[in-house]
C-alpha positions as CSV (number, residue, x, y, z in Angstrom):
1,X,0.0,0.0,0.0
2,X,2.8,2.2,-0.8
3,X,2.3,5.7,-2.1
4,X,-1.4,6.0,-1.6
5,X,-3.6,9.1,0.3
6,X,-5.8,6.4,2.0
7,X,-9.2,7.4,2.9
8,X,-10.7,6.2,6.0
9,X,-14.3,4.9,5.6
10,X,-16.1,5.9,7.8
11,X,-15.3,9.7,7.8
12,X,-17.0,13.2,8.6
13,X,-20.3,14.0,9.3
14,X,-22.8,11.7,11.3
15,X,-26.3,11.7,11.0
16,X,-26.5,13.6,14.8
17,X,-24.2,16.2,13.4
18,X,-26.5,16.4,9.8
19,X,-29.2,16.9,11.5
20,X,-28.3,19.6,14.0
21,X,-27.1,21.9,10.7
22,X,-30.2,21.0,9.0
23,X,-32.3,22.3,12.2
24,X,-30.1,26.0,12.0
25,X,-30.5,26.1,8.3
26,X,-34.1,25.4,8.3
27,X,-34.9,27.4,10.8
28,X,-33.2,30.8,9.1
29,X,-34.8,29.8,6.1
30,X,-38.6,29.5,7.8
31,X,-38.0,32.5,10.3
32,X,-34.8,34.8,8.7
33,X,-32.0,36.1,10.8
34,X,-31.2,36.5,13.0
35,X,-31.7,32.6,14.5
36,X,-30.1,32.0,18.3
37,X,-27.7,29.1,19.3
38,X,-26.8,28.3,22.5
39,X,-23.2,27.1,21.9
40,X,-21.6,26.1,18.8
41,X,-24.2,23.5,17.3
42,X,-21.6,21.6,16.5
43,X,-17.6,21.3,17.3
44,X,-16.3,22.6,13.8
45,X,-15.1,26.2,13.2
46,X,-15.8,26.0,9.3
47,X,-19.7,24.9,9.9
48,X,-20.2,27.7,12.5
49,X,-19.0,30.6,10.7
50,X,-20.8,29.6,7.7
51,X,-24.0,29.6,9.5
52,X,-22.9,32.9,11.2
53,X,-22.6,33.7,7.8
54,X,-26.2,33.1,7.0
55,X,-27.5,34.9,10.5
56,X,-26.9,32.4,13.1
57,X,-26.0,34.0,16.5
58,X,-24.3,31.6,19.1
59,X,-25.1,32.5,22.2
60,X,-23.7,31.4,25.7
61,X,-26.5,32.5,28.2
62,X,-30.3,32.9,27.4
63,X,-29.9,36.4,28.7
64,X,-28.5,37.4,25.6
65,X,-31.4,35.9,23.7
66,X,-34.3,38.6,23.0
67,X,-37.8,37.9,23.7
68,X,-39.9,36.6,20.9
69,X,-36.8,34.8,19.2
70,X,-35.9,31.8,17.5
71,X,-33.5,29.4,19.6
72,X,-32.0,26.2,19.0
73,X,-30.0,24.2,21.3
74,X,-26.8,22.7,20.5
75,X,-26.1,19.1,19.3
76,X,-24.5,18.6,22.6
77,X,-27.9,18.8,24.5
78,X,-28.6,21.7,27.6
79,X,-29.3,21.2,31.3
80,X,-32.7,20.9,32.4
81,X,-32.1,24.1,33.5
82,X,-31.8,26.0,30.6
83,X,-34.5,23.7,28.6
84,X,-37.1,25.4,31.9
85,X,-35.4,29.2,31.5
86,X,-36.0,29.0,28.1
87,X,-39.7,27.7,28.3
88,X,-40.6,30.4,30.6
89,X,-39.4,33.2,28.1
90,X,-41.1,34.2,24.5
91,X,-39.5,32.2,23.0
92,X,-39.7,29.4,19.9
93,X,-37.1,26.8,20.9
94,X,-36.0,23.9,18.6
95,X,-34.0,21.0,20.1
96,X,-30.9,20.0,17.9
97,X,-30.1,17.3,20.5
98,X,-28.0,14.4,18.8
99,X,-31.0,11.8,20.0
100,X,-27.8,9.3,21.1
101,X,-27.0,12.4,23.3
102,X,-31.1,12.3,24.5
103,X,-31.1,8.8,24.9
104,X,-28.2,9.2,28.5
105,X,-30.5,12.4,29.4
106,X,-33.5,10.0,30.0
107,X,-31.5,7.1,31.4
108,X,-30.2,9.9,34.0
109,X,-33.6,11.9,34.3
110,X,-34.9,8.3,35.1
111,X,-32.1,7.0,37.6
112,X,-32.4,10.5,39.3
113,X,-36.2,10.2,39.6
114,X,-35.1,6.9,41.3
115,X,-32.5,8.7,44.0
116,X,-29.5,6.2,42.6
117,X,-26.2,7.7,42.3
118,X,-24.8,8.3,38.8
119,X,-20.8,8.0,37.7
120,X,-20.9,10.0,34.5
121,X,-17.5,9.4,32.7
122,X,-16.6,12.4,30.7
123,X,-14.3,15.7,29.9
124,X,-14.8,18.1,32.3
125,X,-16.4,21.5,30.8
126,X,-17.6,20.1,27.9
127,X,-20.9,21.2,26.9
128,X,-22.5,17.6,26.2
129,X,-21.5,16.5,29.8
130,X,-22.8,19.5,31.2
131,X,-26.1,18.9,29.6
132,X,-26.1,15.4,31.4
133,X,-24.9,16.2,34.9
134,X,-28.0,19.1,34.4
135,X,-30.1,16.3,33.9
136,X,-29.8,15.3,37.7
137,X,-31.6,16.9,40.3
138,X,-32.4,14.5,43.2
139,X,-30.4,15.6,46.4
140,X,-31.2,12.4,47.7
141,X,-28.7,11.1,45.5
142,X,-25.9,12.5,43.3
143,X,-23.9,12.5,40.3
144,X,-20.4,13.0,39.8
145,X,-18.2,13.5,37.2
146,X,-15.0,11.1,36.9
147,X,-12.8,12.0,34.2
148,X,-9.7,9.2,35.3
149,X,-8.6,6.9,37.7
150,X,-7.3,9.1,40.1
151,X,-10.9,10.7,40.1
152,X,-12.4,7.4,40.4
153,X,-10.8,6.5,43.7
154,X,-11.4,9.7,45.4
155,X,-15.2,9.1,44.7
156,X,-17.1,8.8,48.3
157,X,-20.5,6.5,47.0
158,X,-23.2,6.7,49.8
159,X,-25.1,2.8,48.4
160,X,-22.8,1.1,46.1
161,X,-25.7,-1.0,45.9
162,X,-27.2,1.4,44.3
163,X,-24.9,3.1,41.9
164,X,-25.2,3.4,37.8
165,X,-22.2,4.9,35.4
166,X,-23.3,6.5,32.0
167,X,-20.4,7.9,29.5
168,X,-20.0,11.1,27.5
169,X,-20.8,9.6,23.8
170,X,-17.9,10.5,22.2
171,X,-14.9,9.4,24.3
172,X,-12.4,6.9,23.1
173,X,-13.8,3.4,23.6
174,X,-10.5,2.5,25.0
175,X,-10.3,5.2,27.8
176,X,-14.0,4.4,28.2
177,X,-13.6,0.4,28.5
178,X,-10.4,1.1,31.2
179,X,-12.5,3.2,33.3
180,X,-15.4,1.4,33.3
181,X,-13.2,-1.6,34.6
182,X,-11.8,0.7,37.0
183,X,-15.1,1.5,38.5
184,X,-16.2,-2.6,38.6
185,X,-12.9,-3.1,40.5
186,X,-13.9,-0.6,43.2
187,X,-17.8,-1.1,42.8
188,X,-18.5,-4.7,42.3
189,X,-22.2,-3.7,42.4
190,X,-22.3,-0.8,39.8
191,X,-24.8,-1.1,37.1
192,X,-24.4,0.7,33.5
193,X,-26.6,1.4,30.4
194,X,-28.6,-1.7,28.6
195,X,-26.5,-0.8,25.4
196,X,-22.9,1.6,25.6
197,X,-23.4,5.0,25.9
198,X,-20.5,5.7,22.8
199,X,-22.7,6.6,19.8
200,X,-22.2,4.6,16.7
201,X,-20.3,6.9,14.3
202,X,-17.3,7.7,17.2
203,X,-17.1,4.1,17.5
204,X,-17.3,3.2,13.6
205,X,-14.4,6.0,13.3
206,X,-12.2,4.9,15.7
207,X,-12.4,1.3,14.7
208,X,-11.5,2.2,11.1
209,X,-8.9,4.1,12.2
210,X,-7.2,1.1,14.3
211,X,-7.8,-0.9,11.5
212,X,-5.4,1.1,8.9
213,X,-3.2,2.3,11.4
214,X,-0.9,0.0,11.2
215,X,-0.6,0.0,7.3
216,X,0.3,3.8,7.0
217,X,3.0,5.9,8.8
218,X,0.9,8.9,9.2
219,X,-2.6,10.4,9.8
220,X,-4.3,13.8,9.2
221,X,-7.4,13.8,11.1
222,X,-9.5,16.6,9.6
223,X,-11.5,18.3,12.7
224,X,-11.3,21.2,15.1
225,X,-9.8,21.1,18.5
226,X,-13.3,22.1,20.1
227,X,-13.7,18.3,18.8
228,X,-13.7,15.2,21.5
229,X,-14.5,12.9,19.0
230,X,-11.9,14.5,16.2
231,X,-9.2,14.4,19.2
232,X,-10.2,10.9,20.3
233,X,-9.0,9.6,16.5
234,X,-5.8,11.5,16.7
235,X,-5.0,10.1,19.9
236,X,-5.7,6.6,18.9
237,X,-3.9,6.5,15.7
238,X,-1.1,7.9,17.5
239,X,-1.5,5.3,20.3
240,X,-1.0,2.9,17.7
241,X,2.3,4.1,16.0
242,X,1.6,6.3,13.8
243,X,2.6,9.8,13.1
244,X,-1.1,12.0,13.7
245,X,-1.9,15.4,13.1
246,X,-5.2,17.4,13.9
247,X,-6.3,20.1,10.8
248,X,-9.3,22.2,10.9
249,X,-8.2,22.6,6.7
250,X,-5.7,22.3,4.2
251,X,-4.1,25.4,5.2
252,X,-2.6,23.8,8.5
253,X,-1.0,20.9,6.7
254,X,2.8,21.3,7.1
255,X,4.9,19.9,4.6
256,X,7.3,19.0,6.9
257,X,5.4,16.1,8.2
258,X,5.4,14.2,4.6
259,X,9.5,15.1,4.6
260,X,10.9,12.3,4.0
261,X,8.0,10.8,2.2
262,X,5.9,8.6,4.1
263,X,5.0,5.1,2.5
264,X,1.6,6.0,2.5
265,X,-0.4,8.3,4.2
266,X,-4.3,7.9,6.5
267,X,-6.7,10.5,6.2
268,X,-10.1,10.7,8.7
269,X,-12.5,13.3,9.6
270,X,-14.4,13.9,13.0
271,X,-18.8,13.4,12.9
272,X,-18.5,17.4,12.7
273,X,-15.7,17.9,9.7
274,X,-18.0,18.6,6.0
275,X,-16.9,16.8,2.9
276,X,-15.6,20.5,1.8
277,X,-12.9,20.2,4.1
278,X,-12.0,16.5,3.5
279,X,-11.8,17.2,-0.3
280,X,-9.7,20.2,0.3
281,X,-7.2,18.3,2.6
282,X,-6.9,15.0,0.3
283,X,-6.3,17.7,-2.7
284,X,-3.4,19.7,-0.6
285,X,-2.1,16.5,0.2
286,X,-2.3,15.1,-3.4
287,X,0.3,18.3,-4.4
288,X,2.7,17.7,-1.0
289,X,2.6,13.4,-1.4
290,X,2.4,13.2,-5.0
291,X,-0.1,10.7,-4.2
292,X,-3.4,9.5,-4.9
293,X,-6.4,9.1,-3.1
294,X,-7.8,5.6,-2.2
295,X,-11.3,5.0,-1.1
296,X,-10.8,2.2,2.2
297,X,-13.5,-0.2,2.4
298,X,-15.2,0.5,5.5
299,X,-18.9,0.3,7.6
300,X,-21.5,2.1,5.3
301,X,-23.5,4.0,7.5
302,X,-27.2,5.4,6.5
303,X,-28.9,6.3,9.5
304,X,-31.3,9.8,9.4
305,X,-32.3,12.0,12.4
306,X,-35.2,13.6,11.0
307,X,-35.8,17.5,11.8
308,X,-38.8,18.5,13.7
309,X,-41.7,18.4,11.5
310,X,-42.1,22.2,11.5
311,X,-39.1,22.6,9.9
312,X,-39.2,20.3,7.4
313,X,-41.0,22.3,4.7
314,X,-38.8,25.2,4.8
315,X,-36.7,25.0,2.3
């Protein structure tokens, strides 16, 4: 497989991510600009500023939303909180929740109506696992956040006989799987989900990208920083010996990395990178390399969110 730009199947957007963007397009379209996010919709500096572009405004706080507005929440989900500030304003809200995202807020909602503690295993200050801890509001029971080990020790359970772990969906299944065994060592007793909390397209990524990594020397992983899932596949394909670098675009592709030439070369996207990007890159890379694109064989994936249905004849 010498010489070759190999192209990791799957790549790029998931159907979460597709249908979060379809939700702020539609919405401008129906309504006009200016249309209110709270947070970035999705972890990928080329698809927010295009829909900036187009009259999105991403919003931190519902304070700076006005009455009688249009607001969406993110793909990452909101507290309960915010979901209850927002219903008590003027406003017309529109959930862009990735439903993998919604399915841990109703296991939590549900264990929290129960008074059970709740491990949730995530990265602190991201906004999809501060929409789940917001999810909890039973002070008869509690839910913390364990990010490693070390955090995972220091826990102080109240029933262990009672205690239930969920996961932020898009963490490595790897730092996932050695935490979660972490957590049996220490609580024999704890129970998790029916079916793992890591959504489909971070796992069908990841295993793709272990599956070439050992055939290529190294990887450009097309995705934004603000990305867990985009991070995640760097870190593994470096984790298994290859050479990986994170691009938002062709422009922060180095030539230096492909000096000397590698024997061949993996290219991935994060569930928030569009094909735009992806093309761009494999084209850059086509002019450093010399090289030419291969499609990998890979997991075809055809699930569909579908929009709300009173956005769905606006365009």
């Amino acid at each position: 497989m010498t010489g070759r730009i190999c192209l990791v199947n799957p790549r790029g957007f998931c159907a979460g991510v597709s249908r979060a963007i379809s939700i702020v397009d539609n919405a401008l379209a129906r309504f006009g600009a200016p249309v209110y996010v709270r947070h970035e919709v999705v972890h990928n500096r080329y698809v927010v500023d295009t829909l900036r572009q187009k009259g999105a405004v991403f919003i931190e706080e519902l304070a700076e939303v006005p009455d009688g507005a249009v607001l969406i929440f993110s793909a990452h989900g909101v507290p309960m909180a915010v979901e209850a500030e927002a219903k008590s304003r003027n406003l017309t809200v529109f959930d862009a929740t990735c439903p993998l995202v919604s399915k841990v807020h109703v296991e939590v909602r549900a264990l929290s109506k129960r008074g059970a503690e709740v491990i949730m295993i995530g990265h602190r200050f991201h906004p999809e696992v501060e929409a789940t801890l917001g999810q909890y509001d039973n002070p008869d029971g509690g839910i913390y956040l364990v990010e490693n080990e070390d955090d995972a020790r220091a826990l102080r359970i109240r029933d262990p006989a009672n205690l239930y772990y969920v996961t932020q969906t898009t963490l490595s299944i790897t730092e996932s799987r050695n935490l979660v065994e972490c957590l049996r060592a220490l609580y024999p007793q704890i129970h998790g989900p029916r079916k793992n909390d890591i959504c489909y397209a971070t796992q069908n990524r990841q295993d793709a990208v272990r599956k070439l990594a050992h055939e290529v020397e190294v990887f450009v992983v097309v995705g934004s920083v603000t990305s867990s899932n985009s991070n995640r596949l760097r870190e593994l394909a470096e984790s298994c010996g290859c050479r990986a670098y994170l691009v938002d675009d062709e422009s922060q592709l180095d030539e230096n990395w492909f000096t000397p030439p590698p024997a061949s070369v993996g290219v991935t996207a994060g569930a928030s990178a569009p094909d735009i990007l992806i093309e761009q890159v494999v084209e850059r890379l086509r002019i450093i390399t010399g090289y030419e694109p291969v499609e990998m064989q890979g997991i075809e994936e055809n699930r569909n969110f579908e929009i709300p249905k009173e956005l769905r004849t606006a365009q």
